[in-house]
VMD Tcl script that draws the C-alpha trace (Angstrom):
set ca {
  {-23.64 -37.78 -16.43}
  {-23.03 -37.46 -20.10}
  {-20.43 -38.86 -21.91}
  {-19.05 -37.16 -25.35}
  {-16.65 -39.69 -27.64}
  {-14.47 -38.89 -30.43}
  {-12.73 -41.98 -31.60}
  {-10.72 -40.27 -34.53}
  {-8.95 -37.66 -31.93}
  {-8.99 -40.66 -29.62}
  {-10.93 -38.06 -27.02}
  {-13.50 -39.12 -24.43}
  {-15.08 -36.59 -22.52}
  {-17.65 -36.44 -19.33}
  {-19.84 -33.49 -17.99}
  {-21.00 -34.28 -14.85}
  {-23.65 -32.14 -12.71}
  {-23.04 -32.30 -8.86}
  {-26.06 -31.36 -7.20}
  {-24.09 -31.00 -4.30}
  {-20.72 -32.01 -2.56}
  {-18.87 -30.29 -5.49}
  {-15.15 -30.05 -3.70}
  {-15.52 -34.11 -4.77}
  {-14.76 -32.92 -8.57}
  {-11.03 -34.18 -8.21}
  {-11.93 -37.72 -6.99}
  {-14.40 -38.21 -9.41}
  {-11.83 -36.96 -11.88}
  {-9.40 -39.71 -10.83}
  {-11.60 -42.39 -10.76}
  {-13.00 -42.24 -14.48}
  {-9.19 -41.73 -15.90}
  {-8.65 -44.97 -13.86}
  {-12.20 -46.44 -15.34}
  {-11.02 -45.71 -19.11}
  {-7.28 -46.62 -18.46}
  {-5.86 -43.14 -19.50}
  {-3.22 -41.13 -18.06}
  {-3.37 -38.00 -15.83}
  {-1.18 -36.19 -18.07}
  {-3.29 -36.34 -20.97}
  {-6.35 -35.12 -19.30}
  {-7.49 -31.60 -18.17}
  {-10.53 -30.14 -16.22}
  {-12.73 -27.35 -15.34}
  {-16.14 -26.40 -13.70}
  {-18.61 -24.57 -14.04}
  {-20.86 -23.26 -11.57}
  {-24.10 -23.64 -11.78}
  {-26.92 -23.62 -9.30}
  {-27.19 -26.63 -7.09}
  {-30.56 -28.26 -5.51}
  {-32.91 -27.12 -2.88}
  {-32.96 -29.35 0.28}
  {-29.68 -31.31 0.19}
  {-28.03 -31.80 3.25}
  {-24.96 -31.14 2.32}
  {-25.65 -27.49 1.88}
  {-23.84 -25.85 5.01}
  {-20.55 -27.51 4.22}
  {-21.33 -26.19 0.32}
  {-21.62 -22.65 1.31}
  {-18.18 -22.28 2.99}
  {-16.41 -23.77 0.39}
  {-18.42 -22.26 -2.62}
  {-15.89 -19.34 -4.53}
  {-12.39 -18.91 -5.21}
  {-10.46 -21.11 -2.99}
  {-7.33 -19.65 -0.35}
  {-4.53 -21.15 -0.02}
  {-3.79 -18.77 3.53}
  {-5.41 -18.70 7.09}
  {-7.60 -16.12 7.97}
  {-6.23 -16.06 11.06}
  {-2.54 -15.70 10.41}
  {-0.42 -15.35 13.45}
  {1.42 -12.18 12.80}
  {5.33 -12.37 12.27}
  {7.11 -10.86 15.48}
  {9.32 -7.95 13.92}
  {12.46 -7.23 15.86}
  {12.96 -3.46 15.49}
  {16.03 -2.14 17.11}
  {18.40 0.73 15.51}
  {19.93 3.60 17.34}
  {19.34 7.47 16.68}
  {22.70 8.26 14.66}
  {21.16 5.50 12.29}
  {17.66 7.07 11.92}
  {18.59 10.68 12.01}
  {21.37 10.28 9.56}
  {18.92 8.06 7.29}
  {16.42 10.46 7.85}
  {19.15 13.82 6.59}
  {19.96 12.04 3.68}
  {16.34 11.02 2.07}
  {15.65 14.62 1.82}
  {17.77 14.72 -0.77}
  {14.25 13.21 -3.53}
  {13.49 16.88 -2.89}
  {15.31 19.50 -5.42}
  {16.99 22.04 -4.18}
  {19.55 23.16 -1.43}
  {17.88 25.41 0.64}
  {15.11 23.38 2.05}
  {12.87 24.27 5.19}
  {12.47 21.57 7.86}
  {9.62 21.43 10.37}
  {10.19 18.55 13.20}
  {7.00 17.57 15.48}
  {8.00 16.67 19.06}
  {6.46 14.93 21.73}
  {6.98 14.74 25.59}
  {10.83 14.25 25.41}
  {11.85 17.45 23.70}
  {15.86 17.21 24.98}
  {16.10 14.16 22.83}
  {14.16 15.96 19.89}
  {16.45 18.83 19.74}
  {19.55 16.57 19.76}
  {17.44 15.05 16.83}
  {17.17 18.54 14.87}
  {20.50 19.29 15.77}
  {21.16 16.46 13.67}
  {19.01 17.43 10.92}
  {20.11 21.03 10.99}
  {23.41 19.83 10.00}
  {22.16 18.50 6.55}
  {23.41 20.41 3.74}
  {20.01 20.89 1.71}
  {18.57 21.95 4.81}
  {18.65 25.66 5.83}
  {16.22 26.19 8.68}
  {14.72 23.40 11.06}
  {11.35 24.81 13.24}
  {10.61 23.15 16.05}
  {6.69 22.33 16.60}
  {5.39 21.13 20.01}
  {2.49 21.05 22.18}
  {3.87 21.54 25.96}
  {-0.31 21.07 27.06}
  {0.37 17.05 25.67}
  {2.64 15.94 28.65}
  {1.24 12.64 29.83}
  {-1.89 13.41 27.84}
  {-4.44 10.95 28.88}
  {-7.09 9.85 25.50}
  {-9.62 9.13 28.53}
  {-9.22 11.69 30.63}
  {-11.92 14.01 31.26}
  {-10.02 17.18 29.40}
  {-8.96 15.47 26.96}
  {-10.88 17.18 24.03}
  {-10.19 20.86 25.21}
  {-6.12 19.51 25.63}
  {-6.48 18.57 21.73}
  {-8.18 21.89 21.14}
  {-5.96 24.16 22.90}
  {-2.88 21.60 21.19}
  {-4.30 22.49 17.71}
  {-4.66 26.31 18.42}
  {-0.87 26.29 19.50}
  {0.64 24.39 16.27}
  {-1.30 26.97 14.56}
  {-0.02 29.90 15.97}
  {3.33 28.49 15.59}
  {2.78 27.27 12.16}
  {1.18 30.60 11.16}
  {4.55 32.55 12.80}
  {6.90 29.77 11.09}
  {5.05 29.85 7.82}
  {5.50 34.11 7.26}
  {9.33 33.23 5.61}
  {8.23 30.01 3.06}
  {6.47 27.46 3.19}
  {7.87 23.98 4.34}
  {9.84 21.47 2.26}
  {10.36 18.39 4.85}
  {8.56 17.70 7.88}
  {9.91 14.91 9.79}
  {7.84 13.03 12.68}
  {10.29 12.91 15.52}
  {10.64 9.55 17.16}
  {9.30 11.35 20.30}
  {6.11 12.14 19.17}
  {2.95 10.47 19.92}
  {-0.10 9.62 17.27}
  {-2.18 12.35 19.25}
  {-0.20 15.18 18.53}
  {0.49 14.07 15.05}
  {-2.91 13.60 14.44}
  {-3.49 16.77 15.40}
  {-0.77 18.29 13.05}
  {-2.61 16.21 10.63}
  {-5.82 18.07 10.97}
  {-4.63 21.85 10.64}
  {-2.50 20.76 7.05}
  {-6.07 19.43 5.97}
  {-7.98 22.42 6.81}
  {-5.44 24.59 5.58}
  {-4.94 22.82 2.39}
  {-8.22 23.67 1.45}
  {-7.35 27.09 0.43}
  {-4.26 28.06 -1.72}
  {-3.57 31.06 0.28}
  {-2.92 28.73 3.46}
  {-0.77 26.15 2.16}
  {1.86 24.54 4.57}
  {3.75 22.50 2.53}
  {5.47 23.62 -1.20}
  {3.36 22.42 -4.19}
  {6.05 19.64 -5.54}
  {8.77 20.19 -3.44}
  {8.21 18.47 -0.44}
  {8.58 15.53 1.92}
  {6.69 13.42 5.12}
  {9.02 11.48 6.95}
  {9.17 9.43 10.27}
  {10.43 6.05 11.21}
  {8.94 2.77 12.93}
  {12.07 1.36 15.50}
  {9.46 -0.22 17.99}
  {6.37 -2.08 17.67}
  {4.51 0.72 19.61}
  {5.34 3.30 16.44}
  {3.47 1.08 13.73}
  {0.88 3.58 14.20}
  {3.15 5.81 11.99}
  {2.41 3.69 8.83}
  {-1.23 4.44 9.01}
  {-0.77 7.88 9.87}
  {1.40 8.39 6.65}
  {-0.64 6.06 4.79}
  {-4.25 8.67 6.30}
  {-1.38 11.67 5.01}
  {-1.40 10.96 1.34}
  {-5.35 10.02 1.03}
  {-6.51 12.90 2.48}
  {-3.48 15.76 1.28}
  {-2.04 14.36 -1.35}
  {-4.63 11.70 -2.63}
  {-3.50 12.12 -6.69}
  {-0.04 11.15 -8.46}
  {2.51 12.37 -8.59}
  {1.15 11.66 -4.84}
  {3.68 8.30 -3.05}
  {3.79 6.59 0.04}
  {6.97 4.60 0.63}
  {8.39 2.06 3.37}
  {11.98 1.33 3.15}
  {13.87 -1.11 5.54}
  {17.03 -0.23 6.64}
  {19.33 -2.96 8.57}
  {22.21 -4.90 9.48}
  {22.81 -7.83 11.06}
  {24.07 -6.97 14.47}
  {22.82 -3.65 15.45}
  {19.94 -2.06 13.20}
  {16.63 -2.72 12.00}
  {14.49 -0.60 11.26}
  {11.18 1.33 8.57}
  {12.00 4.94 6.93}
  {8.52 5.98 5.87}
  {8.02 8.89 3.90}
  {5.15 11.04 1.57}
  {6.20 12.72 -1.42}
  {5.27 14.05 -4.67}
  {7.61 12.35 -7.49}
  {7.16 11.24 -10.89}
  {10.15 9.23 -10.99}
  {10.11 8.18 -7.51}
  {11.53 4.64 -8.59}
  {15.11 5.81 -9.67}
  {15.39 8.67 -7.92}
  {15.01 6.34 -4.59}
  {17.14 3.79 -5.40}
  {19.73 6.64 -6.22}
  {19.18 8.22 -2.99}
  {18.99 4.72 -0.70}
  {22.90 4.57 -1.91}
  {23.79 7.58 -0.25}
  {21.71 6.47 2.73}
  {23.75 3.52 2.62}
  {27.17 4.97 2.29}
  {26.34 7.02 5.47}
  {25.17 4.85 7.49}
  {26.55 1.50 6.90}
  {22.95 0.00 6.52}
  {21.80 -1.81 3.56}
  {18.20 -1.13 2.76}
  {15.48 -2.78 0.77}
  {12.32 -0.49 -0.74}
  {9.35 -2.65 0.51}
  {6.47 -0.65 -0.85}
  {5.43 2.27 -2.72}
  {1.93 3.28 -3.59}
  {1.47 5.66 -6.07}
  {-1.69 8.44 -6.40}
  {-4.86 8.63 -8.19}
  {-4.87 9.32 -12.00}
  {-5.68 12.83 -12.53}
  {-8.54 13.29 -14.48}
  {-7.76 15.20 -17.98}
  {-10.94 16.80 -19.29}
  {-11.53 16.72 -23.46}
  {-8.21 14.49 -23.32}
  {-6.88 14.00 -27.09}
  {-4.17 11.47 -27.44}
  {-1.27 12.37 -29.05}
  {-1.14 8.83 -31.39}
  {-4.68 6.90 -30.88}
  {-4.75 3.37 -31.91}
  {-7.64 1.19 -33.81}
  {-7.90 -2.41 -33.87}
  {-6.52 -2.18 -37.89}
  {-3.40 -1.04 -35.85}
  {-2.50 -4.24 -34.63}
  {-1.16 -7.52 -36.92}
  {-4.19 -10.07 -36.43}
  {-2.68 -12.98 -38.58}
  {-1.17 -14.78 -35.99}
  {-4.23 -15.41 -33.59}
  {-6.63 -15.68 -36.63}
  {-4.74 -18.66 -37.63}
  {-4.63 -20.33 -33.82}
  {-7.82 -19.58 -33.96}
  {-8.58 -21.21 -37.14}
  {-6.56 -24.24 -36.13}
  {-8.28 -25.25 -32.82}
  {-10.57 -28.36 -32.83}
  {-13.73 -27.84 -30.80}
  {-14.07 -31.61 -29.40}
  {-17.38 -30.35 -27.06}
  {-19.95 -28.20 -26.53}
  {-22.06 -27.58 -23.16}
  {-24.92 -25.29 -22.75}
  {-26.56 -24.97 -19.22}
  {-30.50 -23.91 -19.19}
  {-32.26 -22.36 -16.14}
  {-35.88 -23.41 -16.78}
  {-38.68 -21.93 -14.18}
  {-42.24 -22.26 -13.58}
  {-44.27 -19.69 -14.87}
  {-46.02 -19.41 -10.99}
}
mol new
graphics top color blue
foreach p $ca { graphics top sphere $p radius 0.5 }
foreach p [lrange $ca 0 end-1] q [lrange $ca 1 end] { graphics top cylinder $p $q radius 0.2 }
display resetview
């Protein structure tokens, strides 16, 4: 222990080396203000860590609660969401978001799973959007109570992935696609397959599904079993779109007695911030919902090559008077220096 006085600032100070046991910092703390009558207020602390000493028995207990300190559980029992919303509420949400995208004759592609009656009522739905001016249906009839275990399960996804691509390839002869919308039917096997082909085929700028700046992901959690969906999108922009203007946004759309529910969409948008909160009125006008934008993750920086900024800055830029006079006006009370000294064996 070493004690540092400075009667005329009426400062006392203490550096104290725990060899061990170091979590006991704030009870020591409280027992020397106590010791030299002072007040909490008036006093301040810090450590520093330093290496402690070989052999204590203290050591196991020191290793879990060496670094930064959390104030949360690792285990954290996970908050039961109650989704619940109705398909007038998601399709109508869903028509109205593809509005971030510019222009009024937009192409729609809408991936289906087992239930396809309920999927075209969906795209019925869609169809009657007025930015929207042809909706292509994309299925793979081979899925049907597709079994992940099963012993064909690898030549289903195959011959899956050969049919979206004949389909695609037929669809994709008039334009190229400005929304795609994950219908509630569909499962994360088929979408993961769909996944796969716009990968490949973005590879080369002569197969291109979706239009370069123009487009939009979109698909909605309104069960527990679709939180897969997040990921999914999430695995869309990282592997497609992995640069900005590149976005992945939840929104939350709900009201109190009926609806509840997570629009989740991809996009390219540089103003994705105000041109969402405009949009997420309309959504709200039609549908009676109120919403709240949870998240939105943005893309990689693009790299510029030989960048030149327009107006660099130097450090003569800036107005250093103010901090060179704090500076010049604090009052160094202490000074601490910690050596490491080892054998030369």
């Amino acid at each position: 222990i070493v004690a540092r006085i400075d009667p005329e600032h009426g400062y006392c100070g203490f550096d104290i080396h725990f060899w061990s046991s170091f979590h006991k910092q704030e009870d020591v703390k409280r027992a020397l203000i106590a010791a030299v009558k002072a007040e909490r207020k008036t006093s301040s602390d810090f450590r520093i860590t330093a290496g402690g000493m070989f052999g204590k028995n203290t050591w196991k207990d020191d290793e879990k609660r060496r670094g930064p300190s959390s104030t949360k559980e690792c285990q954290v029992a996970k908050d039961v969401v109650a989704y619940k919303a109705n398909e007038f509420s998601i399709n109508t949400a869903v028509g109205e978001i593809t509005k971030l995208v510019d222009g009024d004759e937009l192409k729609a592609a809408v991936l289906c799973g087992d239930d396809m009656e309920t999927c075209e009522s969906n795209i019925n739905v869609l169809q009657e959007t007025e930015n929207i001016i042809q909706v292509v249906s994309l299925s793979c009839p081979m899925m049907k109570d597709f079994n992940e275990f099963g012993k064909g399960a690898k030549d289903t996804m195959n011959s899956c992935m050969d049919h979206l691509v004949q389909e695609l390839n037929i669809s994709l002869k008039d334009g190229l696609f400005n929304v795609v919308v994950i219908d509630p039917t569909a499962n994360k096997f088929i979408a993961s397959v769909l996944l796969r082909i716009i990968k490949l085929k973005s590879k080369s700028e002569k197969n291109q599904v979706l239009e370069k700046d123009k487009f939009i992901i979109l698909s909605a959690v309104a069960d527990e079993s679709d939180e897969w969906r997040m990921n999914f999108l999430k695995v869309f922009k990282e592997k497609i779109f992995l640069h900005d203007p590149a976005v992945y946004a939840e929104v939350i759309l709900y009201d109190i007695a009926n609806d509840y529910f997570k629009l989740l969409l991809v996009s390219e948008n540089d103003d994705i911030v105000s041109e969402l909160k405009t949009v997420m009125e309309f959504v709200e006008r039609s549908t009676g919902l109120k919403s709240d934008v949870q998240l939105i993750n943005g893309g990689l920086w693009t790299m510029q090559n030989d960048f030149v900024a327009s107006h660099p800055f130097s450090p003569d830029d800036y107005d250093k008077t103010s901090p060179l006079e704090q500076w010049k006006s604090q009052h160094p009370l202490g000074l601490q220096v910690i050596a490491q000294l080892e054998s030369k064996n």
